[in-house]
N, C-alpha and C positions, 0 to 999 in steps of 0.2 A: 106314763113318763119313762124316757126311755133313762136305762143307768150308765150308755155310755155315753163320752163327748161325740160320739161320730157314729153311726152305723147305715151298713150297706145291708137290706134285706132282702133277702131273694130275688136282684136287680141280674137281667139277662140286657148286655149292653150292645146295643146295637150303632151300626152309622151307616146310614146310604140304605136303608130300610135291610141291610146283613147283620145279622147276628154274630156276633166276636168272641166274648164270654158268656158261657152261661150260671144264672141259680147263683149268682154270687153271694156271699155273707161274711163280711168282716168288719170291725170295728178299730175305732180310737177308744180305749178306755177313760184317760185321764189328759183333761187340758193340757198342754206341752207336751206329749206324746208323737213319736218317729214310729210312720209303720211304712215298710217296705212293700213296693209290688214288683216283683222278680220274675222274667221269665224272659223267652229267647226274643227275636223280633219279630213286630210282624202279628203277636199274637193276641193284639187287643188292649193293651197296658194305656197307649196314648187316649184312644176309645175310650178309656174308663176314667180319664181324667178330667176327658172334654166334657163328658156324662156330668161330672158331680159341678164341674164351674157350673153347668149351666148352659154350656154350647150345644147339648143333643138331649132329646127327650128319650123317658123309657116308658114301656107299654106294660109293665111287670115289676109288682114289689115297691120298697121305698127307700128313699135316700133320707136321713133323719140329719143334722147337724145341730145342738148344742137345746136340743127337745122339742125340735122346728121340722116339720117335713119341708124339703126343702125339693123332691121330686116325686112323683108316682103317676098313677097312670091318672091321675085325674088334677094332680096338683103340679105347677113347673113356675118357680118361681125363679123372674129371669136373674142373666149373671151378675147384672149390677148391683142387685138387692142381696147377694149370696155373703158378702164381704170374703168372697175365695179371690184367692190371688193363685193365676196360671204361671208359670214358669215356663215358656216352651223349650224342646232342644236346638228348636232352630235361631236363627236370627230374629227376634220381634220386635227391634229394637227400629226409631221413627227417624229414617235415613238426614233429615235437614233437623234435626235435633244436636247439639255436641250430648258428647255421653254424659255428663252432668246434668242439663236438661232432663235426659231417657232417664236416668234416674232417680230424679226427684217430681218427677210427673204424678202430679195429684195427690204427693207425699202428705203436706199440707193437711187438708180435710182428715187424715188419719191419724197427725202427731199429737191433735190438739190433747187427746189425754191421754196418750200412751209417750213410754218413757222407753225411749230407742234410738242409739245412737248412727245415726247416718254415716261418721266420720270414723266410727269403730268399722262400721261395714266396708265402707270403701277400702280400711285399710286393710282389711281380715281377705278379701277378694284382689288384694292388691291390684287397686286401680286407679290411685292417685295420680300417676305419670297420666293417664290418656282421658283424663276427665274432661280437656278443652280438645277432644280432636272427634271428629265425625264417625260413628258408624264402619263407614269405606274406610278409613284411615286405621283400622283399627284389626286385630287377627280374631279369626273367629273363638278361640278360648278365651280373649278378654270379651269379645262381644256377650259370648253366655253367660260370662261373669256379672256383665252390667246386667242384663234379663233380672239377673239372680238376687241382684242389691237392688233392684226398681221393686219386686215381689216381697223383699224382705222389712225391706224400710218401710212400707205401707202398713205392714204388722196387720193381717187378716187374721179372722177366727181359724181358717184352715189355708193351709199353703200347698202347692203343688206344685213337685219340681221333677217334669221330663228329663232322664237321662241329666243333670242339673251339671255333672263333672265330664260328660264324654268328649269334652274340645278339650279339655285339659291338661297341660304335660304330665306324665303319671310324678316329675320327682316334687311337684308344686301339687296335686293331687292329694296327697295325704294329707298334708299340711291343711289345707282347706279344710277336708272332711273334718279333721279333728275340732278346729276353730268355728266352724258349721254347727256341727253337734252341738257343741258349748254355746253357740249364739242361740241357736234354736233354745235351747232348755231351760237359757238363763231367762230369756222373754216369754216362754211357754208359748214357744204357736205352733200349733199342731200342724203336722207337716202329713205327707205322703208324697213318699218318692217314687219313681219309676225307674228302673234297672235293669241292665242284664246282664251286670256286673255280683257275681253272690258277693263277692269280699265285700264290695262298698255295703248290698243290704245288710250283710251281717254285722257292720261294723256300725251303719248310721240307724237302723230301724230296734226298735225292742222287740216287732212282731215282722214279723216277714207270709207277705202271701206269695204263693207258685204258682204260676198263673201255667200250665200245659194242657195241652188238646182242649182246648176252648173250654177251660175250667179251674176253678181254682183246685189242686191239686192236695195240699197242706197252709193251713194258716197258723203258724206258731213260732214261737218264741226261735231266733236264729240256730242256737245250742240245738232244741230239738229236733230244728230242718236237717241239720249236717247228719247229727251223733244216730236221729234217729226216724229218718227217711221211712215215709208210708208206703212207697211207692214204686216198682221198678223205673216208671218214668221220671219222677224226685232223684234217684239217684245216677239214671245215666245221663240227667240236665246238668245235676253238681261236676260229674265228670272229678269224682274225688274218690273213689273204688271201683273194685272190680268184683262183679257176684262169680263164687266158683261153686260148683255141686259139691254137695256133702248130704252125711246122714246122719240123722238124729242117730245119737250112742244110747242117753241118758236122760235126765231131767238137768241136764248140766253141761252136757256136751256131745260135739257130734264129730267125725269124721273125714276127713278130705281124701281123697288116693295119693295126690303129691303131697301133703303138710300134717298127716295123721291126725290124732286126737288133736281137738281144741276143745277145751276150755269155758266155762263162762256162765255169765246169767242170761238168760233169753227173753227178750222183752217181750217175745209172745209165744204161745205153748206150743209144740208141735210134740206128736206118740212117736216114740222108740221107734225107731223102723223108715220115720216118714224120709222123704228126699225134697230135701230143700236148695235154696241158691242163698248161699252163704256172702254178706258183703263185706268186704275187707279192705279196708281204708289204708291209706300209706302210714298211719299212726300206728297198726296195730300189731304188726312182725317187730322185734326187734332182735338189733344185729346183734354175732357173736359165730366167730371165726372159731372156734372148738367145738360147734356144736357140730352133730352129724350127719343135720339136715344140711346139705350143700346147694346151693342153684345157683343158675348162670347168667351173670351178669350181661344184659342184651343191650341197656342205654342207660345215662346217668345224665339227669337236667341239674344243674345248677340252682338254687333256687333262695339265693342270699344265707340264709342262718341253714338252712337243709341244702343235702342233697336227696332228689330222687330217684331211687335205685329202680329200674325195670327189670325184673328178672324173670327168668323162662323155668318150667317147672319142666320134670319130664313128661308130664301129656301137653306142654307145648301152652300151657297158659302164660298168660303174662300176668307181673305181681308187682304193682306199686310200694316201693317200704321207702319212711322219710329218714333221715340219717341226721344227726347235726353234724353242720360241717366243720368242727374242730375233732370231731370220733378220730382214732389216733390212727387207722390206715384207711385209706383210699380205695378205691377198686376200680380198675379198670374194665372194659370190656373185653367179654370175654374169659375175663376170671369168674373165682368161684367165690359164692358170698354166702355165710352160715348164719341160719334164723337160730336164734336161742329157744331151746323146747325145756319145759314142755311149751306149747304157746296158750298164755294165757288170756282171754279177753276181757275189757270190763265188763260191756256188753255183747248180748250175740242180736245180729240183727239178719232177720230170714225172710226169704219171699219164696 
């Protein structure tokens, strides 16, 4: 018996007889359960969701859902018997249908004992105004919307939602994700989203997989993806640090030529002497105009509550550091901007 609600076991996912990802293994722990699949495009994410509806068979491993093999190389139970409900990013919506119809399609046979409110969805996806008008009549961010409320209102044991926000205005985006979560959680239907957005995985999933170079990379809790990246590849996908060389000093700390001693606990060991690539997030300098370390301010992105500062070391590195934006001076380009030493980390993360 398996202990989780969901598990991928060693499934190498294929389409068109190509292989996409390989060796995969992740789980849904607990019914009502969000787990993320994150990565760039292109790199097999859709593949792996066609795989578990039920639309592509695999030749490798098994798909379990709720203590049920539900694929393997010998078992393929088809998509209509799966109770998964697909989400696509495209258009799936049945053009001589109004969107009320597309919506409530086969709803029916699924309400009779589940307790879900159709009229809370419509409003939560804000799609009340365009429920009497067609398909064509309609922009493609509400069309994904209705996808979203047809998949939802069905209430499956397991839900799949392709890229589920990417038509959607980002200042109406948030809003959603948040009232999403809340719907998902209160109903407990286990979801798995498709991303290649990290903010939305880390914001909608409790576990996030990283899908790079046709593999799953890291599968863990968001917190861990960011703070504590396995991987050179994990962290130049985040695109959220910069690795600079350094030397191990210490059992505590190590080195840089531009930013001296640093600081810290090192979440893995490396011997006094060794030479590492040190990764350093925009969270982890903080400012301070007295201090003696100076460097030069090369761009500054705006970034609503932060700003982020780029700044150039003297061997010519560049160095993300995040700022809030009411800190009481500014910095222009081209000025000079002072890290506070000594600098301390919470963590040291090395490759």
């Amino acid at each position: 018996m398996s202990k989780n609600f969901f598990e991928i076991n060693n499934v190498t996912f294929a389409i068109g007889g190509k292989e996409k990802v390989y060796d995969v293994n992740i789980s849904i722990e607990k019914e009502g359960d969000i787990i993320c699949i994150l990565g760039p495009s292109g790199i097999g994410k859709t593949t792996m969701l066609r795989t578990i509806a039920g639309l592509e068979k695999i030749n490798k491993g098994q798909i379990i859902l709720k203590d049920k093999i539900i694929s393997s190389d010998k078992i393929h139970v088809e998509p209509e018997k799966r109770n998964i409900a697909l989400s696509f990013q495209e258009n799936s919506l049945f053009p001589h249908y109004t969107v009320d119809k597309n919506i409530h399609l086969g709803a029916k046979k699924f309400l009779i004992n589940k307790n879900i409110d159709s009229k809370e969805i419509i409003k939560i996806l804000n799609l009340e105004s365009v429920l009497n008008k067609y398909p064509h009549q309609i922009s493609a961010g509400e069309s994904q919307r209705a996808s979203l409320a047809r998949s939802l209102i069905s209430q499956p044991d397991l839900l799949l939602l392709d890229e589920p926000l990417s038509n959607v205005d980002q200042s109406f985006k948030e809003d959603i994700q948040v009232e999403l979560k809340q719907l998902l959680k209160k109903n407990k239907i286990s979801t798995i989203v498709v991303t290649h957005d990290s903010y939305e995985a880390f914001y909608l999933g409790s576990k996030c997989a990283l899908i790079l170079d046709n593999e799953v990379k890291q599968f863990d809790d968001p917190y861990n993806v960011y703070h504590f990246p396995n991987s050179v590849q994990v962290v130049n996908f985040l695109n959220r640090g910069i690795l600079l060389p350094a030397r191990v000093t210490s059992a505590n700390s190590l080195e840089n030529d531009d930013l001296g001693i640093i600081k810290g606990k090192f979440i893995k060991h490396y011997p006094t002497g060794s030479d590492v690539q040190l990764l350093l997030q925009p969270e982890d300098l903080e400012h301070d105009d007295d201090s003696n370390l100076q460097l030069e301010v090369v761009d500054r992105k705006f970034r609503g509550t932060n700003f982020i500062y780029t700044l150039k070391t003297p061997s010519n590195k560049l160095i993300p550091v995040a700022v809030h934006t009411h800190h009481w001076e500014q910095h222009e380009v081209n000025e000079k901007f002072g890290i506070k030493r000594p600098i301390q980390l919470e963590h040291i993360v090395c490759f």
